[in-house]
N, C-alpha and C positions, 0 to 999 in steps of 0.2 A: 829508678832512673834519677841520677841527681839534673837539678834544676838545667836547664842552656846548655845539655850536654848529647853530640849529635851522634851516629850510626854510620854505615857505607853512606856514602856519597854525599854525603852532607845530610841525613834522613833524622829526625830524632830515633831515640831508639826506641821507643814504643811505636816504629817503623811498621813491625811485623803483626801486632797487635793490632793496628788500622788496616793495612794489608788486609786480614782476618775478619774484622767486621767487615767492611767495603764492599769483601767477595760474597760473604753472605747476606749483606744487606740490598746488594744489587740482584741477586738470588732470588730473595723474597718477593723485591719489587716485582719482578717479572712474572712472578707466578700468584702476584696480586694485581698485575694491571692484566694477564691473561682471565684472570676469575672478571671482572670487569666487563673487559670483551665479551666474554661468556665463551671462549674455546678453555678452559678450566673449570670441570664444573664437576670433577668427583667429590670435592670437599663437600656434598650437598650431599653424600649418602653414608654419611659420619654420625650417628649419634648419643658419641662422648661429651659432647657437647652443647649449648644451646645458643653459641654466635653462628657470628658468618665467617669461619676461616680466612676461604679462599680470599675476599675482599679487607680482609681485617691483613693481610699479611702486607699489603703496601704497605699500611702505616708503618707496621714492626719492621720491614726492613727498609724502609725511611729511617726511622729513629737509627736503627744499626750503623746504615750509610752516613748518618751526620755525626755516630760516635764515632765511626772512624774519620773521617775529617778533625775531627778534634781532636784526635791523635796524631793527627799531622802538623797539627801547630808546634814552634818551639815553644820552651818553657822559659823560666825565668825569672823572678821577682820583677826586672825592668819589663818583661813583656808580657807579664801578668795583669798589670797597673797602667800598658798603655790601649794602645786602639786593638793590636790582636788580643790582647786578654779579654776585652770588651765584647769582641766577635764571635770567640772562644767561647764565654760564656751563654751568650745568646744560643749561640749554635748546641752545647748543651742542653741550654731551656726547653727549646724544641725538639728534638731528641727525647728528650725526656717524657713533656707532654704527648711527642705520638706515639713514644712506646707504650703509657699507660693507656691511652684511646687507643692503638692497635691490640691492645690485649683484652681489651672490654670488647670490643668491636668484634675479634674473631673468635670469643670462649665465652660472649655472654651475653649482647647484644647490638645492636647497630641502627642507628636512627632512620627511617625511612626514607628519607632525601638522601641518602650517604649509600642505600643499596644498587648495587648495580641495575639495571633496566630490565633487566633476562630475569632477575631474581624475584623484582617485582611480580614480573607478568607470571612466571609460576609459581609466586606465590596469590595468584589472584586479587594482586592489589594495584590493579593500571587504572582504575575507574570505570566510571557507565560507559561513555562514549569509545572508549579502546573494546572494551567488553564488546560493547555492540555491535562493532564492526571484524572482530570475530567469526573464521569461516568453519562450519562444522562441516563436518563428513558428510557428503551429500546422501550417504545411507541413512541420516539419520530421520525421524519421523518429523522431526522440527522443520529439516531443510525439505522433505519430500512434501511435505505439506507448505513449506513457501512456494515451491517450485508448483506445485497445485494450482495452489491460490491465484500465483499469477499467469498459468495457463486457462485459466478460467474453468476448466471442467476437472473431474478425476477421472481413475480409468472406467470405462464403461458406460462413461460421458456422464455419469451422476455428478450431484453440483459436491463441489469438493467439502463447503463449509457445514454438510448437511451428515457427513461420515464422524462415525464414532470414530477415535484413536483406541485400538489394543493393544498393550504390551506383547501379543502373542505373534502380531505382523510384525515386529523388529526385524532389522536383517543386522542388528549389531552381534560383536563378538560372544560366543559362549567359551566363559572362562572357569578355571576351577579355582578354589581358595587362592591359591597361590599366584593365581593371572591377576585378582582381583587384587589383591593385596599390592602385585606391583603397579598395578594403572592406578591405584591408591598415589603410590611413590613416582608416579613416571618422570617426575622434575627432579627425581635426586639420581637419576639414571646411575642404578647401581649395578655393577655387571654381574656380581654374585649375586645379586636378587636375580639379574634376567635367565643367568642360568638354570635356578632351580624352576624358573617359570613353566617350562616345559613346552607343551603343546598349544597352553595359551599364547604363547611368545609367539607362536606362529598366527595364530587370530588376531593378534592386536598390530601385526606385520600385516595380514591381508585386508584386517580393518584401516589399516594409513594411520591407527594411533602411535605407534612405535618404530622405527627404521630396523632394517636386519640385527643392529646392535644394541638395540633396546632405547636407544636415544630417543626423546620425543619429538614428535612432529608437531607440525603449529596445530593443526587439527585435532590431535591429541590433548596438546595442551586447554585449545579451545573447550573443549570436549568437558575436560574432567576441571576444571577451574572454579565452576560454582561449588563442588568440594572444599577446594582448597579455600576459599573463600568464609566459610560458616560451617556453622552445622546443620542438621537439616530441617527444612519446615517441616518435614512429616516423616514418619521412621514408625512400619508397623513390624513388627516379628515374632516369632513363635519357634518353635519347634514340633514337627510331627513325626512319630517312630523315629527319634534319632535326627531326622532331615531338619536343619534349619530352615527356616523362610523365612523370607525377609521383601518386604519391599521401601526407600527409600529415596526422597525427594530434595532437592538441593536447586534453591534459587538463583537465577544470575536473569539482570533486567530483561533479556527476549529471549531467553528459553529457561526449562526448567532440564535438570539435571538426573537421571532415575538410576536406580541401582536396583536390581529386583532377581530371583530365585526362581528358576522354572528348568523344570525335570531334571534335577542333582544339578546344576552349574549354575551363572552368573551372569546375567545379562546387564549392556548398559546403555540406556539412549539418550537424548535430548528429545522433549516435548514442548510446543508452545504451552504457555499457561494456558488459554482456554480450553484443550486439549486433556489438562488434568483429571479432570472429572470423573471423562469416559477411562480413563487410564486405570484409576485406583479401582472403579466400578469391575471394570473385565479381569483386574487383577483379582480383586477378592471372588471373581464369579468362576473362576479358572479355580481357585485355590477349594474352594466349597465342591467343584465337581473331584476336584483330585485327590481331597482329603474324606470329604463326607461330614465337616463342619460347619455350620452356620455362619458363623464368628468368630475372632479372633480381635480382643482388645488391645490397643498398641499404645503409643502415648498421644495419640489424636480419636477420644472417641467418635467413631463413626454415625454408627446407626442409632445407639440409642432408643433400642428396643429391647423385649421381653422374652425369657427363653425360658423354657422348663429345666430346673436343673435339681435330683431328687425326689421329683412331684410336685415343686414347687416354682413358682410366678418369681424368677428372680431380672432386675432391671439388669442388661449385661454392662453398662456402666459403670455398676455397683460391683462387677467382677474384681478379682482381685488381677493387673496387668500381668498377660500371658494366658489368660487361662481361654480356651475354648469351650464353647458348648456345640450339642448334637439337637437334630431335629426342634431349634427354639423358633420362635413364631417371629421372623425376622419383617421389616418392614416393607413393604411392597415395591416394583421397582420406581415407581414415577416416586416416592417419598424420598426414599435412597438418593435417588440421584441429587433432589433440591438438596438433602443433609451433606450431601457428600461436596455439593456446586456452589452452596451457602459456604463450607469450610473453604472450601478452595479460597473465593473470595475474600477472605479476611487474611489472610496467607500476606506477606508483604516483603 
């Protein structure tokens, strides 16, 4: 285009060319102010990437929308050098700048005050105080033992604070590989994950963790968020004949988070922390009657006792992790439990 030279209607002729960012810059906007809102939120089960798309796309179609604007200016030497050249430019500057921060932002990272509020909270970074007020599934052993608490008896009028917690009372969902893997992802609500989910899709539906379409519900969210949050305090596993097991623990300030293996599937609950104790205790006591092993080292030693393995007095400590032994001379239960109630407490 030569310099001051205009198009239909008086238009410069790089008319069409602004026209063309505009449409797609206002495009973009929309489908970064909806990621915002949080009714856009596929961009979350994407991973070619390591930003935030959907929120990263304001910027870039910002920057589009003020290049085209600046293809609406005329040109000129004289109008280069006066006040629109001046504006031109700026308008440019900016442009420029959000397109390089839109593209950092949606393909690589995004500063934590700049995420949207929805992205926060599933990525379990809202704080203690939001955390806390956090409603779990009232199936869950956390909440059925608040509700205890403040009914002052349990069933059968025994005093509530007086009952062991077992992992084997849950009434939470049993899921297989593939159930677990999506409650893993339930914030990136990906529909081809939930379709291969199967049967667990249906449990995490009659659990209130997922809606008919795999969306997450705040309970959900609630639910699986000391995940997302860390890794975990405690993580024991093995494998026997083939079968994984696994039992594993994930803090959030008033509950604890469990993921654990019982008869071929996946169980998941929320525990208060004092609650832990008994938990891991009837886990490993459940697991010794099913297997016919003593022990199982994981990366939190437990017991800390003595097994015959060979003919020989070996410390299971001193195991190499993963290994089991059979009939070893395990610590009695009142010792257990302090080792296992001592560990808990240092937990933070």
């Amino acid at each position: 285009m030569e310099s001051g030279t205009t198009g239909l209607a008086g238009l410069p002729d790089t008319a069409d060319a602004a026209f063309l960012l505009l449409a797609v810059g206002i495009v973009l906007v929309i489908l970064g102010v909806s990621a915002y809102r949080g009714s856009f939120r596929r961009w979350r089960g994407r991973t070619l990437y390591a930003g935030y798309l959907g929120p990263g796309l304001l910027y870039l179609g910002s920057a589009l929308a003020l290049g085209g604007l600046v293809l609406f200016l005329p040109g000129g030497d004289e109008v280069r050098n006066g006040p629109i050249g001046i504006l031109a430019t700026f308008i440019f500057g900016a442009a420029f700048i959000l397109g390089v921060a839109g593209g950092v932002f949606a393909f690589v990272w995004m500063p934590r005050f700049l995420r949207p509020q929805w992205v926060r909270e599933v990525e379990g970074d809202i704080g203690d105080d939001a955390l806390a007020r956090a409603r779990l599934p009232e199936w869950t052993l956390a909440a059925r033992r608040e509700a205890g608490v403040r009914e002052g008896r349990g069933e059968g009028n025994d005093d509530v604070s007086e009952r062991r917690a077992e992992l084997s009372a849950s009434l939470g969902p049993r899921l297989d590989r593939r159930g677990l893997d999506y409650l893993d992802r339930l914030s990136f609500h990906d529909r081809r994950a939930w379709a291969r989910a199967g049967a667990s899709g249906g449990e995490l539906v009659s659990a209130g963790l997922a809606g008919p379409d795999g969306a997450p519900t705040g309970a959900g969210l609630a639910l699986t968020q000391p995940r997302r949050s860390g890794a975990p305090i405690l993580r024991i596993t093995t494998d026997h004949d083939g079968e994984r097991l696994e039992l594993s623990l994930f803090r959030a300030p008033e509950f604890d988070y469990a993921i654990w293996s019982e008869a071929g599937s996946y169980r998941v609950d929320a525990l208060a922390h004092e609650d832990i104790p008994d938990a891991i205790i009837s886990w490993l006591s459940r697991y010794r009657e099913s297997t016919g092993w003593d022990f199982i080292r994981g990366t939190h030693e437990l017991l800390g006792s003595f097994a015959v393995v060979d003919g020989m007095d070996h410390e299971v400590t001193g195991l190499p992790e993963g290994s089991a032994v059979r009939d070893g001379r395990v610590l009695d239960a009142d010792r257990l439990r302090q080792r296992v109630t001592d560990m808990a407490a240092r937990i933070r």
